[in-house]
Legacy VTK file of the C-alpha trace (Angstrom):
# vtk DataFile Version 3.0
C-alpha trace
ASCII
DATASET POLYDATA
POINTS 276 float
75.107 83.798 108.714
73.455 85.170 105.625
73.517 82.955 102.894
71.385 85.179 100.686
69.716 88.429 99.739
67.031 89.520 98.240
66.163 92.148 95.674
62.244 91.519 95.089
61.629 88.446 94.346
64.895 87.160 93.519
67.387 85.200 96.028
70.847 85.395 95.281
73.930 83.882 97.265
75.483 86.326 99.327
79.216 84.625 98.631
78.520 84.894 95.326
77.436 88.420 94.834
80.036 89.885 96.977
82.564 88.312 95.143
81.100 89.341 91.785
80.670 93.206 92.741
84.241 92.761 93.769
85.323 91.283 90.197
83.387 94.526 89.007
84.584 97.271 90.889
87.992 95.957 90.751
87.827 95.926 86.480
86.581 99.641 86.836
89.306 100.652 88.495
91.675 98.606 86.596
90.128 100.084 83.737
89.956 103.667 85.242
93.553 103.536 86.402
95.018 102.217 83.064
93.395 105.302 81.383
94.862 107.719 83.872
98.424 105.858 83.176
97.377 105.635 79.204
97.491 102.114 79.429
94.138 101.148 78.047
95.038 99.353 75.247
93.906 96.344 73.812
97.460 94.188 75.217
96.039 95.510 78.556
92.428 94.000 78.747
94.583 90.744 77.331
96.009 90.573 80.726
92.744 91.322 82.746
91.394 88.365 80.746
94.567 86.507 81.578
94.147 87.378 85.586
90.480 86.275 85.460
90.775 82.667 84.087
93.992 82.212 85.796
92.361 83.631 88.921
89.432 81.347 88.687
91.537 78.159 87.673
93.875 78.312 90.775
90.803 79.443 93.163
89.298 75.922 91.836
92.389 73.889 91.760
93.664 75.250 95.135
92.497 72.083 96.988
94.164 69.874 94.406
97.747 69.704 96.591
96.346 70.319 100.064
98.142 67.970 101.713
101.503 66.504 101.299
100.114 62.398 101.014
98.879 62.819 97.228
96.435 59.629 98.250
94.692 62.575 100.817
94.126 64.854 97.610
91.087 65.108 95.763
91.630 64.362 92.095
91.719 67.245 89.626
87.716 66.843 88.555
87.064 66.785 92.252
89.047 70.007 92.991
87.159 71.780 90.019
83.709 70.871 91.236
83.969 71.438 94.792
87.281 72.396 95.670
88.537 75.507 98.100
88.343 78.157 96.328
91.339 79.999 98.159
92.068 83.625 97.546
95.544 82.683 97.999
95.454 80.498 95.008
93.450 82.783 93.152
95.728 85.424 93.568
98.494 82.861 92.648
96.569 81.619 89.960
95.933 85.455 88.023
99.504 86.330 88.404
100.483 83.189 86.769
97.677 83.689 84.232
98.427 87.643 83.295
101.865 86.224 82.557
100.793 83.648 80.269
98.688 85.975 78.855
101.239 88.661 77.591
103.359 86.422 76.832
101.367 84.639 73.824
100.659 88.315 72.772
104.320 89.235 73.670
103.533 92.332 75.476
106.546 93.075 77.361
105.222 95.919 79.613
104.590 95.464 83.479
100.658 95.778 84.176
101.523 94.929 88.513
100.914 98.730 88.961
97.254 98.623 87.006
96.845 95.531 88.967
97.295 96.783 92.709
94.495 99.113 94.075
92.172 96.972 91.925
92.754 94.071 93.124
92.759 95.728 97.018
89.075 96.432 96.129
88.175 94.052 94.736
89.213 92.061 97.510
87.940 94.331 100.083
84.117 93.860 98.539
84.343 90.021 98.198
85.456 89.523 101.489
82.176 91.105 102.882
80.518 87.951 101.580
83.002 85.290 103.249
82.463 87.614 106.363
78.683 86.741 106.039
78.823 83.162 104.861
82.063 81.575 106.758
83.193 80.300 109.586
84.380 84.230 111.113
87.618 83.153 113.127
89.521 81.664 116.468
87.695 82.212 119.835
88.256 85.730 121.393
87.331 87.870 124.582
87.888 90.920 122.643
84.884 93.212 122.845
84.258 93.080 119.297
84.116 89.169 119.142
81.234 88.392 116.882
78.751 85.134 117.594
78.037 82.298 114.676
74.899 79.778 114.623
76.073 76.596 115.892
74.821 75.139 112.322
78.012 76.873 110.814
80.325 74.478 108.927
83.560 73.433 110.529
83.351 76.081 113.809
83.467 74.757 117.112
83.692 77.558 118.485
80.032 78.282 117.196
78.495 75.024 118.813
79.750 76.202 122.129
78.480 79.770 121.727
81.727 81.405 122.087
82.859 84.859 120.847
84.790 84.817 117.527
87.442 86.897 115.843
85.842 88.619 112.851
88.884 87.968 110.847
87.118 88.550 107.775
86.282 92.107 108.369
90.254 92.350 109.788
90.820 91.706 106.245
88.124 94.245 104.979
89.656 96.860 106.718
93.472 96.055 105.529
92.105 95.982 102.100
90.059 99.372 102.332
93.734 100.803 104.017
95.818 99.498 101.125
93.605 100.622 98.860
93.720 104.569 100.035
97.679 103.831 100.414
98.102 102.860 97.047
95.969 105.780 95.632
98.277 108.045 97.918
101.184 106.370 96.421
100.962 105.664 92.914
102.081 109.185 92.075
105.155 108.676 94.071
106.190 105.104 93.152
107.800 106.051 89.718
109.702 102.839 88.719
106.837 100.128 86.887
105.903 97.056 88.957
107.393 98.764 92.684
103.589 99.584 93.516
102.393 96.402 92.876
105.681 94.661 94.828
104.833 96.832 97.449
101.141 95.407 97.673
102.315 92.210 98.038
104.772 92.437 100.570
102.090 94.345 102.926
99.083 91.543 102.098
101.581 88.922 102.549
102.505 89.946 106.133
99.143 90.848 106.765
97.749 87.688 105.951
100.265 85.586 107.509
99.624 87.512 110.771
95.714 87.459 110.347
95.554 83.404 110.251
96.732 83.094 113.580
92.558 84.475 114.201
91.229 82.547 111.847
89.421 78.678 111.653
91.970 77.839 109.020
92.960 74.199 110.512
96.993 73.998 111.916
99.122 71.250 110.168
102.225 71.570 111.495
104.343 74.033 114.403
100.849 75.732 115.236
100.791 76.853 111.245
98.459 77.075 109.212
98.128 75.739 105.153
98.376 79.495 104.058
101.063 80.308 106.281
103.122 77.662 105.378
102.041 78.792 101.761
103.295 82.321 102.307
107.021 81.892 103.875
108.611 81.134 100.748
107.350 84.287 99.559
107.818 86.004 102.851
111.226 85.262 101.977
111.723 86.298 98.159
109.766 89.388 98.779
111.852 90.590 101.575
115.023 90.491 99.533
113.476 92.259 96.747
112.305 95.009 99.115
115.459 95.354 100.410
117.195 95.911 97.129
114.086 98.393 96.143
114.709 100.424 99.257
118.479 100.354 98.633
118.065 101.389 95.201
116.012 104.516 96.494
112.665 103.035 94.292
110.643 103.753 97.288
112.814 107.528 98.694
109.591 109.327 97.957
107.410 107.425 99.665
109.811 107.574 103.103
110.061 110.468 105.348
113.649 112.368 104.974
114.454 110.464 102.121
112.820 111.859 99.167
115.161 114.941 99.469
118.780 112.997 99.583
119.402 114.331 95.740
119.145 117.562 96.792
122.488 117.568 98.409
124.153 116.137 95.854
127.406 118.835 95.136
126.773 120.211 98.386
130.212 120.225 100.631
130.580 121.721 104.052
133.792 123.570 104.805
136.176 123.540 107.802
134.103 125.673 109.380
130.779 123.920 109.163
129.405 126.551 106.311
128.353 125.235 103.036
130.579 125.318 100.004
129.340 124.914 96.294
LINES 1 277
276 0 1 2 3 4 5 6 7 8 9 10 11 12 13 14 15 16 17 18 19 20 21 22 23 24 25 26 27 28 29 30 31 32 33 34 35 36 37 38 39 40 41 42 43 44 45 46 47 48 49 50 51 52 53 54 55 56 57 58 59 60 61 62 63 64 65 66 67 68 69 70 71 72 73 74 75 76 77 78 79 80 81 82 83 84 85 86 87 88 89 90 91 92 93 94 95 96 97 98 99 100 101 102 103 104 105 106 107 108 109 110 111 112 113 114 115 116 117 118 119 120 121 122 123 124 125 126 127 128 129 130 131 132 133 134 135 136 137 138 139 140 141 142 143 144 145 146 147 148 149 150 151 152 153 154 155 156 157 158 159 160 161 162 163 164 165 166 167 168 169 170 171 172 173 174 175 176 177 178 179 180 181 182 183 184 185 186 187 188 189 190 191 192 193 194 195 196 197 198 199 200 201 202 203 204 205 206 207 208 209 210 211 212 213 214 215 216 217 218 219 220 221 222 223 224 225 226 227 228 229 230 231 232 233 234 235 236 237 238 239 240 241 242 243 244 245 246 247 248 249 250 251 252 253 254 255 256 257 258 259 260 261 262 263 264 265 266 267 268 269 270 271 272 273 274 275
């Protein structure tokens, strides 16, 4: 556990200057990406605003509907001041807020694609300081099992000195991945708002798989809050994969695919020898 650096003289909270270089090298890339696409406009910083203050909002308010008994909920001032501060309900909270956003300004445009490898970095860099500050994950005998004080908030696995799943750094790694992939594929993915479907999809599955390692407390069927969170969406986003893939939005990106229009007008005779 390190709950905070030092540069000098000056102590700063680890949590919280992870997650702010993450806020900043996410809005350079955002910023670097929308220039390459000859996005930057104003309407465009309109939406990072947006994502921000809906980002922070639903990070804040995530705690608000915890459970399903509204008398276990804190109230709304209570969720502000010290409530979970969930990535999934920050992430939830900036989509919600970009669309708000463009749609006072009515900006019609989709910004997803600006939106994806920033927001993989972003992530990638803030989750170095829950890594350093959180309870790291389940109990493993995995070689790479990492060790916690025992004074470490809601882990009993640290009191009894077991090895832990560094689930954190699992979702470092994804992040860093997803980030290279979407680099890779953002000159292939030509249809607006596929690159940033295609994000989701993977960090949904990802993170519904990862929180079987982590500390995040089971409710119900051996689930967790977040996983419960993310079946619905499992759901919607595998049917609008599905239709992407059968419209060919993502040919380019599959092996064998990419070159199906070439035989378009192309006929084999009798014989087995092409006929134009």
């Amino acid at each position: 556990m390190i709950e905070e650096l030092r540069f000098g003289g000056v102590s700063v909270p680890a949590h919280a200057f992870f997650v702010g270089l993450g806020v900043v090298l996410a809005s350079v890339v955002f910023v670097l990406e929308a220039r390459r696409r000859g996005a930057l406009r104003e309407e465009s910083l309109v939406a990072v605003t947006g994502a921000l203050v809906g980002g922070a909002v639903g990070m804040r308010l995530s705690g608000w509907a915890e459970h399903l008994d509204p008398a276990l909920n804190p109230g709304i001032v209570e969720a502000w001041m010290f409530g979970a501060r969930s990535i999934l309900g920050g992430l939830t909270g900036a989509y919600v807020g970009v669309l708000v956003a463009k749609r006072l300004i009515g900006y019609r445009e989709r910004t997803g694609d600006l939106f994806a490898p920033a927001v993989a970095i972003g992530m990638a860099v803030g989750r170095v300081g829950c890594f350093l500050t959180e309870a790291p994950g389940r109990p493993t005998t995995l070689p790479w099992g990492v060790h916690a004080p025992a004074t470490v908030p809601e882990c009993p696995g640290c009191l009894a000195g077991q090895a832990m799943h560094p689930s954190f750094l699992y979702e470092v790694v994804f992040q860093l991945a997803a980030f290279g992939a979407l680099m890779w594929a953002r000159g292939r993915v030509d249809r607006p708002g596929e690159l940033f479907t295609l994000y989701l999809g993977a960090y949904a599955v990802f993170r519904f798989l990862v929180e079987f390692t982590r500390a995040n407390e089971t409710v119900w069927l051996d689930l967790t809050r977040p996983q419960w969170f993310l079946m619905p969406g499992l759901a919607l986003l595998a049917v609008r994969l599905t239709y992407g893939y059968r419209k060919g939005f993502y040919d380019r990106l599959l092996p064998g695919r990419g070159e199906r229009p070439l035989l378009t007008g192309v006929r084999l005779s009798p014989a087995g020898e092409e006929d134009r």
